[in-house]
Structure formats: C-alpha cells, structure tokens
C-alpha positions in Angstrom: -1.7 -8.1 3.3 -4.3 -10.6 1.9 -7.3 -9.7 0.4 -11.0 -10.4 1.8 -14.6 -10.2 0.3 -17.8 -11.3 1.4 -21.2 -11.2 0.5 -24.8 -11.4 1.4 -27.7 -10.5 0.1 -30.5 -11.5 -2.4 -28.3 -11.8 -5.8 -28.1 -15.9 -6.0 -24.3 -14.8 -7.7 -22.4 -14.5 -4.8 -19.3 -17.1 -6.3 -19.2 -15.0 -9.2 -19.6 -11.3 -7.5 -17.1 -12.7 -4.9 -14.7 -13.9 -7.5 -14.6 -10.5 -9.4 -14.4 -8.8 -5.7 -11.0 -11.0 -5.4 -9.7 -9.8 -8.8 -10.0 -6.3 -7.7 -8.1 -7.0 -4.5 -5.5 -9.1 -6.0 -2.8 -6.9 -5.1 -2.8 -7.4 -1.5 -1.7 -10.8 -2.4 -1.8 -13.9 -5.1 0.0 -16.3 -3.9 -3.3 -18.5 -3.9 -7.0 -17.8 -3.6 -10.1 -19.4 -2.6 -13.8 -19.0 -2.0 -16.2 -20.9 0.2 -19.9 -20.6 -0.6 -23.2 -21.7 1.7 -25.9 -24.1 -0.1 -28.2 -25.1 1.8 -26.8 -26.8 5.0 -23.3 -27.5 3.2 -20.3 -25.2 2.8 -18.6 -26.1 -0.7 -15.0 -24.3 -1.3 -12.6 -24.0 -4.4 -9.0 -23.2 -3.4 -6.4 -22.8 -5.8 -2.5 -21.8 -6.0 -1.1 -19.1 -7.7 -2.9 -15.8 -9.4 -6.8 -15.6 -10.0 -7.3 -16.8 -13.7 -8.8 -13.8 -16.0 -11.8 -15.7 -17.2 -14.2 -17.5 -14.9 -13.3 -21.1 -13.9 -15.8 -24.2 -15.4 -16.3 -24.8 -11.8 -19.4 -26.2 -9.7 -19.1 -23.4 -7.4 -20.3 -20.8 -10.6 -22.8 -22.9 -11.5 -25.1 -23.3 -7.4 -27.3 -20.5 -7.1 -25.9 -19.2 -3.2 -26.5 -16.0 -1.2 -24.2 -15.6 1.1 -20.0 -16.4 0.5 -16.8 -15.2 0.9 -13.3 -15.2 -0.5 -9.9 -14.9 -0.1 -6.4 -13.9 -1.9 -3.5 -14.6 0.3 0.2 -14.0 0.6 1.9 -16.2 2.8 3.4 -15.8 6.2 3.1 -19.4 8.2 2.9 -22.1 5.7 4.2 -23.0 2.1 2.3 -21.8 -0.9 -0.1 -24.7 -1.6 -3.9 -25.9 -2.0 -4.2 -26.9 1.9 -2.6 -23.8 3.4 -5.1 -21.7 0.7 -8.0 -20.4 2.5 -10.7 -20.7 3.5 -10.1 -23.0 6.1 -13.2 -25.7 7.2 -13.0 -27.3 10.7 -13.6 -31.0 11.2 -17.2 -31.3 10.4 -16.9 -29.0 7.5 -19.5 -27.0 9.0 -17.3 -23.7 9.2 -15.2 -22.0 6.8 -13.2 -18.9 7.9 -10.8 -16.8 6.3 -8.1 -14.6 7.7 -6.0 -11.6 7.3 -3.1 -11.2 9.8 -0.8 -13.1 12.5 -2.0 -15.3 14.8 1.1 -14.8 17.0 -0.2 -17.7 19.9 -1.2 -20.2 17.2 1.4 -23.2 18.2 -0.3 -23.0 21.7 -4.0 -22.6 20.8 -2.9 -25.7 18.0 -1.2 -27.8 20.6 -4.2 -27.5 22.8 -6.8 -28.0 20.2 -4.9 -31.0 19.1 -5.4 -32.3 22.4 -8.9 -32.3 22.0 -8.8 -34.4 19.1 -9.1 -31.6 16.1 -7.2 -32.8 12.9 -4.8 -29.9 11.4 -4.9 -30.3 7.3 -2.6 -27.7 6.8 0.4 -25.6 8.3 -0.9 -22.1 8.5 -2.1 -19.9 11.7 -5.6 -19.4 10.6 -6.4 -22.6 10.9 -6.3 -22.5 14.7 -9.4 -20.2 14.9 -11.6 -22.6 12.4 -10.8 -25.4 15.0 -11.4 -23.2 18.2 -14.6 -21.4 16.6 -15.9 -25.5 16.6 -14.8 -26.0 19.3 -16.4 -23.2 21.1 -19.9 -23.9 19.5 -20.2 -27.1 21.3 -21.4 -24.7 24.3 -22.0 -21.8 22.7 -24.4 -19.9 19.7 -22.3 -18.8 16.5 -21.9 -15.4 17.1 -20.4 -16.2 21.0 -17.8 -19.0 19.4 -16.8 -16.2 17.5 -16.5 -13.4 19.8 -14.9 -15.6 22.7 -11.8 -17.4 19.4 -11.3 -13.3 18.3 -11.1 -12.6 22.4 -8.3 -15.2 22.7 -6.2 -14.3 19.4 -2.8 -12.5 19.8 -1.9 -10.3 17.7 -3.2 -8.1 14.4 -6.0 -10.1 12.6 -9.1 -9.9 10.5 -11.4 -12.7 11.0 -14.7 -13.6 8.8 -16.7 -16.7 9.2 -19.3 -18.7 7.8 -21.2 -21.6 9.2 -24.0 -23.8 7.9 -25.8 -23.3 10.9 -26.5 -19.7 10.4 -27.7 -17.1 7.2 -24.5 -14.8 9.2 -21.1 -14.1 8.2 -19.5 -12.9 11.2 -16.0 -10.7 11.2 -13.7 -8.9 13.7 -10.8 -7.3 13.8 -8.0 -5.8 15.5 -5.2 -4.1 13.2 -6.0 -5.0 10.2 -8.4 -3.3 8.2 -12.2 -4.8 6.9 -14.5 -2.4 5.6 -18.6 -3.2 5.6 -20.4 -2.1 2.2 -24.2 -1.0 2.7 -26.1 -1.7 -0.3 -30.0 -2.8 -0.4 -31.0 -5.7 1.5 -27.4 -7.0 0.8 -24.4 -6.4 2.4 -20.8 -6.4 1.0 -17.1 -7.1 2.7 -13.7 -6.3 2.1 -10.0 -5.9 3.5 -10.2 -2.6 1.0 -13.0 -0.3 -0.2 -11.9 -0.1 -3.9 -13.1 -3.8 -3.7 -16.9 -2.7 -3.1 -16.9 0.6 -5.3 -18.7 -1.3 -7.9 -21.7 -1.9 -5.8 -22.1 0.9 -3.4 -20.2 4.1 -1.9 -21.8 4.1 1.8 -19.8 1.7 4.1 -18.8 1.3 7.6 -15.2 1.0 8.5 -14.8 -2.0 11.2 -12.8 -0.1 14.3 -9.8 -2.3 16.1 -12.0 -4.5 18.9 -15.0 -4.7 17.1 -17.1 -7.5 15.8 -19.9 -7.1 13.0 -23.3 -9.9 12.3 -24.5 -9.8 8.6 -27.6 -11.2 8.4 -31.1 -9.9 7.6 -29.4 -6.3 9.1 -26.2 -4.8 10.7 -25.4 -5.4 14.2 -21.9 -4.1 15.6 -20.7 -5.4 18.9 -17.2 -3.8 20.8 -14.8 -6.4 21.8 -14.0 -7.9 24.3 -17.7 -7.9 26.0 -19.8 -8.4 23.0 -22.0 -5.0 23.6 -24.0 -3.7 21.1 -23.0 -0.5 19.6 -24.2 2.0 16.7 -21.9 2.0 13.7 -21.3 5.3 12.2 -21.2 5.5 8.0 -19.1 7.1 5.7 -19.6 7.5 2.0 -16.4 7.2 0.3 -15.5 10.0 -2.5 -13.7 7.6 -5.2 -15.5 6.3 -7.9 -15.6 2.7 -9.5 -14.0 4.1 -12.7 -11.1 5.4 -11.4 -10.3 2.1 -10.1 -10.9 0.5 -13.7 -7.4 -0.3 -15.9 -9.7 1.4 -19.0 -7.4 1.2 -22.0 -4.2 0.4 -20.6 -2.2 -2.5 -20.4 -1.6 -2.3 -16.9 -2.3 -0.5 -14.0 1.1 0.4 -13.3 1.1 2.3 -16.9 -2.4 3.8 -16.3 -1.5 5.6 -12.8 2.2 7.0 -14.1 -0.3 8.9 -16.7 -2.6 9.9 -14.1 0.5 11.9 -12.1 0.7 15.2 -13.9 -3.3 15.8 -12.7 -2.6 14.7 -9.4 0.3 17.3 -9.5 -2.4 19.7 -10.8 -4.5 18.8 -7.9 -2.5 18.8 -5.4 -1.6 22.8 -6.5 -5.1 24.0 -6.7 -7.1 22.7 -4.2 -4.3 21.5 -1.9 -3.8 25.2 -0.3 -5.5 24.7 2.8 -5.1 21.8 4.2 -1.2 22.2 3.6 -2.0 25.7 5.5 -3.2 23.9 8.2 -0.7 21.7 8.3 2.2 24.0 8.1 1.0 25.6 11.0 1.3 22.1 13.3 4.7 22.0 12.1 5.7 25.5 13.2 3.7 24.9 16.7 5.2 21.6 17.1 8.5 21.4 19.8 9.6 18.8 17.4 8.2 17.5 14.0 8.9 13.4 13.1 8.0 12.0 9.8 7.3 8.1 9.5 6.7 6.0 6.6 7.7 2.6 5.2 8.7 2.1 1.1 8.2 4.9 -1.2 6.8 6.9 1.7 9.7 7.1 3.6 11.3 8.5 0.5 8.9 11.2 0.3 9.7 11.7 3.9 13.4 11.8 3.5 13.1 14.5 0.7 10.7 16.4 2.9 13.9 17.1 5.5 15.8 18.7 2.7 12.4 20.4 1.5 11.7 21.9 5.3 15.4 22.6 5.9 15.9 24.4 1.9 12.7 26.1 1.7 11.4 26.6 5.3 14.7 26.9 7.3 13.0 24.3 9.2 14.2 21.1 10.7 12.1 17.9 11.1 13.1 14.2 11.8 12.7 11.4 9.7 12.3 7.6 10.6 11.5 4.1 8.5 8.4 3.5 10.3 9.9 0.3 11.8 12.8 1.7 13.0 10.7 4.3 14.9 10.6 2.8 18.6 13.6 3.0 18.8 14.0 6.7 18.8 11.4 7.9 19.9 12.5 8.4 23.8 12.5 12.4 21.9 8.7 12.2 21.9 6.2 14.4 24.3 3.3 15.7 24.4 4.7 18.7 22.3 6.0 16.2 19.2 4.3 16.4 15.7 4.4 13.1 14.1 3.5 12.6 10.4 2.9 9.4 9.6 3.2 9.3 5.4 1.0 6.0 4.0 -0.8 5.7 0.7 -2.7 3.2 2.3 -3.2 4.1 5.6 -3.0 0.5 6.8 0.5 -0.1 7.0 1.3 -1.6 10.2 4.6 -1.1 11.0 3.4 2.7 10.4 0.3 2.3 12.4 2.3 0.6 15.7 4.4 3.3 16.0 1.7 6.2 15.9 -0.8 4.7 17.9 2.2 3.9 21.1 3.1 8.0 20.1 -0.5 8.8 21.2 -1.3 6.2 23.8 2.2 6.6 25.6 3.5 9.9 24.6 0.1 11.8 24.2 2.1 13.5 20.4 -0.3 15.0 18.1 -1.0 13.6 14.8 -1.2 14.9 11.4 -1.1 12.6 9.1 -1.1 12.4 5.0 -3.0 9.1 3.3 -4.7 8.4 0.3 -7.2 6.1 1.9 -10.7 8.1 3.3 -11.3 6.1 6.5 -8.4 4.0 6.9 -6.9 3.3 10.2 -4.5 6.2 10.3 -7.1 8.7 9.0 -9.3 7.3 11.9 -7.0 7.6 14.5 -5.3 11.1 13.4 -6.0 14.2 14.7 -5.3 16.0 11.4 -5.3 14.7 8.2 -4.1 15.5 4.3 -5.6 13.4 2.0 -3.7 12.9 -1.3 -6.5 12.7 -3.2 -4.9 10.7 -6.1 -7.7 7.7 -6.5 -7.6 4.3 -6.0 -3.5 2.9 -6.4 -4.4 -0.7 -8.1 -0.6 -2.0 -8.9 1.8 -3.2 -5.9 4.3 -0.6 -7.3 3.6 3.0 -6.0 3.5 5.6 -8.1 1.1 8.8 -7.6 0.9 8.0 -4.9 4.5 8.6 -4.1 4.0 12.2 -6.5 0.8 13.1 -4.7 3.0 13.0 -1.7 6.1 14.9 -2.7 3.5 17.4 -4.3 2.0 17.7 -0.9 5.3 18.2 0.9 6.6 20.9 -1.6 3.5 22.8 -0.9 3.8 22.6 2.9 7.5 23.7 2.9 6.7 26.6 1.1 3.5 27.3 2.7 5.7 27.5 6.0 7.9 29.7 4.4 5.2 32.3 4.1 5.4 31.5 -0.1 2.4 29.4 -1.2 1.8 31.4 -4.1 5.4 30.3 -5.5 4.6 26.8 -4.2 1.8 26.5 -5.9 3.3 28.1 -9.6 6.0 25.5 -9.0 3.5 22.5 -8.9 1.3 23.7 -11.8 5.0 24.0 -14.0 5.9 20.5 -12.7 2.3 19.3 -14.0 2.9 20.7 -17.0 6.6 19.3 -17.8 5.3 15.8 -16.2 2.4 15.8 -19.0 5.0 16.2 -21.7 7.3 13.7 -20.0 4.1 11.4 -21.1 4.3 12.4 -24.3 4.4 9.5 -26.9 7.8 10.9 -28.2 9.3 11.3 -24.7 8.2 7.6 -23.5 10.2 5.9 -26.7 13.3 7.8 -25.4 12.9 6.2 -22.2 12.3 2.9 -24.0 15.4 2.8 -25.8 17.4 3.0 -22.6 15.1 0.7 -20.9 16.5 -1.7 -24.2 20.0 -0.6 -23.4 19.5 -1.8 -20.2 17.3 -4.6 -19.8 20.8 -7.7 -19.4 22.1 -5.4 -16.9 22.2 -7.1 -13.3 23.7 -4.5 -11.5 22.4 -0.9 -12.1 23.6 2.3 -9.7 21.8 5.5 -9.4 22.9 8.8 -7.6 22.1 12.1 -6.4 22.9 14.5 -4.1 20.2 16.8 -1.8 16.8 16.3 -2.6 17.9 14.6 -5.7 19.0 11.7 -3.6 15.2 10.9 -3.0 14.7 10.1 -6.8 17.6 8.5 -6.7 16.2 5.6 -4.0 12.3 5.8 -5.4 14.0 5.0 -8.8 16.0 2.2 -7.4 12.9 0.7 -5.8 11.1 0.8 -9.0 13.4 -1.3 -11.0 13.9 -3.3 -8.0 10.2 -3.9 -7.5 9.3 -4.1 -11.2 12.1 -5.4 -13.3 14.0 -7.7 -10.4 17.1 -6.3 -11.4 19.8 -5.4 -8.6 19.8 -1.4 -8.0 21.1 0.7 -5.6 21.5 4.5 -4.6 24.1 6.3 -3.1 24.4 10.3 -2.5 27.1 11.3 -5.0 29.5 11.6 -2.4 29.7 8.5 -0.8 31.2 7.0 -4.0 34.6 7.4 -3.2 33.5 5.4 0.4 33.2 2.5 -1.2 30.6 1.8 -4.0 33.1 2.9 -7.0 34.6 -0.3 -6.6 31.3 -1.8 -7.9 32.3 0.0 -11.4 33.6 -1.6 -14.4 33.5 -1.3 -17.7 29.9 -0.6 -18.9 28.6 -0.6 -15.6 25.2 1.5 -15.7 24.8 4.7 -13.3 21.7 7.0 -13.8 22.8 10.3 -13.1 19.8 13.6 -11.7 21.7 16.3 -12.3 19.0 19.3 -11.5 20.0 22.9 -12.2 20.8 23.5 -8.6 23.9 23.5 -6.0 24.1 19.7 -6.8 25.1 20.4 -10.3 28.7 20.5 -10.3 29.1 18.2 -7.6 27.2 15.7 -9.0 28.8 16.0 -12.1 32.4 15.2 -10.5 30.6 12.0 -9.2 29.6 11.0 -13.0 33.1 11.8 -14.4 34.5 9.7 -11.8 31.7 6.5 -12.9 32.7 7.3 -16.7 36.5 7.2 -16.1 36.2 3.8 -14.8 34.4 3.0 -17.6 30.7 3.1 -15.9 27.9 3.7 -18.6 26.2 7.4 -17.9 22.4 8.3 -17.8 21.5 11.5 -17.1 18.6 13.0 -15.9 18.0 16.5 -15.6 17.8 19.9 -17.2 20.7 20.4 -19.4 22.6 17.7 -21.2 26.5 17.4 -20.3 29.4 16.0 -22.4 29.4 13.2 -19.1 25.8 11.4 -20.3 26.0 9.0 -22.7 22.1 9.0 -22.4 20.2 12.3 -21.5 16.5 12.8 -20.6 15.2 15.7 -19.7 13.3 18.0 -17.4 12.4 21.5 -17.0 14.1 23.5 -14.4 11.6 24.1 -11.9 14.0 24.8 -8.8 12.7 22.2 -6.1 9.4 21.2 -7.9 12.2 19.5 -10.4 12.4 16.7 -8.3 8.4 15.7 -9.4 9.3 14.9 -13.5 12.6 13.2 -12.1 10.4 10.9 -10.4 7.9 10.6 -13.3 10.5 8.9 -15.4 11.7 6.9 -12.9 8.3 5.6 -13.1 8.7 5.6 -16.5 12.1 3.5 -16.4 10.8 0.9 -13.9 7.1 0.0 -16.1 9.6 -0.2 -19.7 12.4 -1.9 -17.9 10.3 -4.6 -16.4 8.4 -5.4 -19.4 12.2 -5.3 -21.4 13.1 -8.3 -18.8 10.4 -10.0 -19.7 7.7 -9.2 -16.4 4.5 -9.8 -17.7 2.7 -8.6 -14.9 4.0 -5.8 -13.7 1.3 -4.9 -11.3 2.1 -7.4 -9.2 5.6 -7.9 -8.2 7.1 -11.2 -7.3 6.7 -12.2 -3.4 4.9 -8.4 -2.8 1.9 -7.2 -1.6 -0.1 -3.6 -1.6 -0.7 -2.8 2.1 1.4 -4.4 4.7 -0.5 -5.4 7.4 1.8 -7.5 9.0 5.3 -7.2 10.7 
C-alpha cells in the first residue's frame, strides 16, 4: 500500500517535485502524508493527516532551497490515523528520517529491546522501530552498514528508504514490496510505483526482493544479506506521462471507463500472439490454476466459464489468498496464472513465488505493470497494455483482462479469427455505451437509486462475473450495501432480502441464461423487488432497461462497461466527492 518518492539531484525543488510525486501516488494511500527534507546538517519534516491538499501548502519546507528529500502517503496498518504515526519517522537526535512501506512483523520485540536502550517511541506504528535501530546501529557502524544490518533483521515484506544528515545518500531496500529507481541526469528519482516518475524520465531500475540501493553522486546496488556489490540492469518503461494525466475529466475513475472501448480494440489487434502463446501453456499444462485478488479474481472466475464454453477446457480458479490452501494439486506440470493489474499484490505474489520455489509450476502471468514483481518473476507474461490505472477503483483494467481471456479461450479453440471479430464488435458497442445519450440513461437510474441501502444484482454463467464486478463497484464507489448471487441461488435464501421496491439489476445476455434468468427477475418483481435489466432485448420484467449488442460471449465486455458506468454516477449521486479514492482503500496491496 503506501506510496514512496524520493529525490536527489541538482534541482534545489526537491519539497515541491516530491510533493507533486506524492499526488501522483495518492492512491496507494491518504490517510496522512509527509515529507522530510535535508538542509544543511538538519532534517526538517511536515506531516499531516488526511489527503494531500490540491494547491501547495504556505509552508517553510517550500520555501529552503534542498537537494535531496523524500516523502510519504500512508494507509494505516499499526497505529491510529494521526500526525505522530505520519511518516517520516526521525530517531532521537533527529538526525534520521525514514519512511516505510510494509509490515514489520517482529516490531514489538526489536521496540521492547530498543526501549531498553533508552530510545523514546513518539508514536505507535512499526516503522518506527527501524528509525531507532538504524541509530542505534550507527553508533558502530557507517550509514550505509546501519542500514543494511536494521533491513537484515526485519521480518516480513517491507520497503525501507532513509535519510540522514550525515550523508548526501538516501539509502532503500526491499523485500516484497515494490520501489522502483528513476535514472535521470545527475539526479536520481524514487518511488513505490513508476507512474510516479513518468514525468521526469522513462529509464529506471526495478529494486529486486534482497536488495539494497545508495543514491548519491551515482548508483550503487548491493544484494542482501551480505552487502555485495552488484550491476543493476535497466529497463525503459513504455507508458507515457500523459496517459497518466486526468486531462479534461473530472476524475480519473471517469477518464479510464472512456479509455475501455480502445483497450478492447487493443487487446483484439495486437493481442493475437501473446494470447497464442499463452493458449498453448494452457493446453500443455497437466493442470491450469488462475489466482487473483478483487476485480481480478472476477476476471478469473469468468475465464472458467470462458475455457469450459469456448475451449471445452477446464482450469481452476482461486482468490489469491485462499490459494495455500489448495494447492497440495500443484507439480511441476501445473500452469498457474496469476491475474494482477498491478503486479504487486501480495497475497497474489506469496502464493506464486511458494508455486515456484516449492512446487517448481510454471508461470504465465497477465499484469499491467512492465517490471513489477510478478512480471519479474514469471516465466511468461501478457501484458494488458491498458496504461497507467490512477483511481483505487479498477476499471480497464478489469476489461483489458476479460478481453485478454476471451481471446485466449478462443485462441485454444483453434478460432482466433472469431475471437478477435468478437472483441472489435464489443469495442464498438462499448464506445456507444459512452455515448453522451447512453451515459444520461445510466444517470437516471443512478438517481433512482442513489437512497437505496441494499441493492442485489444477478446473473447466471459468465454473466455472474458482471454481476460481482458490478457489486464491487457500487461497493467500492458509492458505499452502498450490494451483493451478487447466480440467479439460481435465490430461492436458497437471498429472496427473503426482497421487499417492496427492493432494487435487483438484472444481465440478461441473449444466451442459454436468458430464460432462466428471467424466471429469477419475475420471481424479485412478484415480491415487489424493483427490476434493472441489462442486456440485449428489453422484457416486460425490467422496469429499467439498458442495453447491449449481442455479441455471444464478448457481451459480457459492454455489461461491464456500464457497470463501470453505474458505480462512477452512483457514487457521485450519494454524494462521494472523490471517487478515485475510496474510503479506507488502497491501489496495490502490498500487505496481508
């Protein structure tokens, strides 16, 4: 979670370069922010709670001319939201600063022993454990040795970056969770993301688990635990800085829902051989398991309909959590797929890396993220290719990835060609979907609505995975209570939850679902349940209709486009002003 940025350089604007850094990397977290600065032989720091303010603060940390800084956006795990548990952390000299990304899961031990050696605790977070052990270590050691030796005795995934007064350095390390180095001239930039240095340069180096970098007058990368020296190996990333600007939108949520019908596009013409390749690791694989967490592992569920429909293939499917537990089925013969927009997600990562180390399984997986820690540790990879994903809420992201499954499913069938017509009709539909017309329809039953609490959604077959990425987006977005079911599991229970006027959206696509699923909406309407449906044709059943082409599996794709749709007007109907950034939410969960 959290967001990181550091700089040095030449520019005497690092407060201001590392405040706009933060704002680009809000979305890992904004429960409070902070940023320490180095002037002369003194470390000053301005820590405040809640989201970064959109203009620059009248502070004296704008106004010193400084080199060399870093920042930090958290969201909370040890430690209430507040001013003292806002990093950066200083030690008891106020000669170090550090900030953090991660779980320091031996902290009350390390504390307890720290404490012992007379070191004053100002606040109740974990990372405050390493500032006090890094000043601890220096009274024997140089910087970049109290470093090394607090990352070596760390449990856990963390991110580490430090500053001290002694040195012209910042120092990081990690193990789990991700830091990414940007190269530019005589300056050098840091972040827990790479959109957050797009605006300054493309060539970067991605920090491996066990590593350690020194920024100072050049680069030096050490491996972990021994401190060697080692030669880093750059990348230049392919997004640009614009596509990770909001332009003229009102919010980045809005902006990447109108971005989905090219990534559909995309994904159709120039996805063919990599989902080639990949189809062929299915087929080969004695056993195929698909993991993801959030709107992922929706993707993932709708890819075992997708496989089993389309390919006559059968693959597995688990949250990415919930993986170790099943996974006694994997050998040396499995396909996994891990499915991550971010390709940071840990309780993703944990799994695959155990499926290699212990069970020597292959891995393909499918990220956005060029360099991230699944790309890096994969032996195949997809990249969606749908740009930067700014808001908390996943959108094409989630389309980029149901594109991508839809065109491997058929690809395994031996019919590309009809996978790809499908994709490019899908595109076509979505981009009238985002029509100005079509968007007020979806307004007015956002209106209708926006005082509902309680709000029900079903499907049946791969319409059940709309179903559950539309209840996460009004979840996510609006904060109101929804929930899917598969149209048949009504009558086990959840028709109880009807009353008069209770709201059920209703994806009715023109395939063997049809009739069933409109049983399931009769039997919500004669209870007096309020009827949305969403689909080809309308039906006597729907007090509301929206609609989508019939495109035979590709239909899912403008289902999920409204859904979008649904969750971005809803939100802003209950009053969310900020849409981008859910409530208690974060981007890319780097944490269990």
């Amino acid at each position: 979670m959290c967001g990181i940025f550091g700089y040095i350089g030449k520019k005497e604007n690092a407060a201001e370069m590392i405040f706009d850094g933060l704002k680009t990397l809000e979305y890992r977290g904004y429960d409070s922010w902070g940023i320490a600065v180095k002037e002369n032989k003194k470390i000053l720091v301005e820590k405040q709670t809640g989201k970064l303010p959109q203009k620059d603060l009248a502070s004296l940390i704008f106004t010193i001319p400084t080199t060399l800084g870093i920042g930090h956006t958290r969201w909370a795990t040890h430690g209430g939201v507040t001013v003292k548990n806002a990093h950066p952390h200083t030690d008891c000299t106020k000669q170090i600063a550090v900030i953090h990304n991660g779980i320091i899961e031996n902290f009350q031990e390390l504390r307890e022993e720290l404490i012992k050696k007379n070191h004053t605790f100002i606040s109740e977070t974990d990372t405050e454990v390493a500032t006090h052990l890094i000043e601890e270590n220096l009274k024997t050691s140089d910087f970049a040795t109290s470093v090394k030796n607090t990352f070596n005795r760390l449990s856990g995934m963390n991110a580490l970056v430090v500053l001290n007064t002694a040195s012209s350095e910042i120092i990081a390390a990690k193990n789990g969770s991700p830091l990414v180095i940007g190269i530019g001239n005589d300056e050098f930039y840091l972040a827990s993301d790479a959109a957050g240095i797009l605006k300054y340069t493309r060539k970067v180096l991605f920090l491996e688990d066990h590593q350690m970098v020194i920024l100072g007058e050049n680069l030096k990368l050490l491996t972990l635990p021994t401190g060697k020296e080692i030669q880093p190996k750059y990348e230049t990333l392919s997004w640009s800085f614009e596509e990770a600007q909001m332009g003229h939108y009102k919010h980045f949520f809005i902006k990447e829902i109108h971005e989905e019908a090219r990534i559909i596009e995309n994904t159709a013409l120039n996805g063919l051989s990599p989902t080639k390749k990949l189809a062929n690791l299915i087929h080969d694989a004695f056993g195929t398991f698909l993991i993801a967490c959030g709107s992922a592992s929706y993707a993932a569920i709708g890819a075992t309909y997708l496989f089993s429909k389309i390919a006559k293939k059968h693959v597995n499917f688990a949250v990415g959590s919930e993986f170790k537990y099943i996974e006694n089925f994997v050998t040396d013969k499995t396909l996994v797929i891990p499915i991550s927009q971010s390709g940071e997600s840990i309780d993703v990562i944990e799994p695959v890396t155990r499926a290699i180390n212990e069970k020597h399984a292959k891995i393909a997986s499918i990220v956005n993220v060029l360099g991230s820690t699944l790309y890096r540790i994969a032996d195949f990879n997809v990249l969606l290719e749908s740009g930067p994903e700014r808001a908390v809420v996943a959108t094409k992201s989630f389309i980029a990835m149901l594109a991508t499954l839809i065109l491997t499913a058929y690809t395994l069938a031996g019919e590309q060609k009809k996978g790809k017509e499908l994709l490019l009709k899908a595109a076509k539909n979505v981009k009238n979907i985002l029509k100005e017309e079509y968007i007020n329809e979806v307004k007015k039953v956002a209106e209708k609505l926006k005082k509902s609490e309680h709000i029900y959604i079903i499907g049946r077959g791969l319409s059940y995975t709309a179903a559950l990425e539309t209840t996460l987006k009004i979840k996510e977005a609006s904060y109101a209570h929804a929930e899917a079911f598969p149209g048949g599991e009504l009558k086990h229970g959840p028709l109880a939850l009807i009353d008069k006027g209770t709201p059920c959206i209703v994806f009715a696509p023109n395939d063997e679902t049809y009739y069933d699923i409109i049983s399931n909406a009769e039997e919500i309407k004669a209870r007096g349940g309020y009827i949305i449906g969403i689909g080809p044709k309308n039906n006597e059943v729907f007090d509301d209709f929206l609609e989508t082409a019939d495109i035979e599996e590709a239909t899912i794709l403008p289902q999920v486009a409204i859904s979008h749709l649904l969750g971005y007007y809803l939100a802003l109907a209950r009053g969310n002003r900020d849409p981008d950034k859910p409530r208690n939410l974060a981007k890319s969960v780097t944490v269990k």
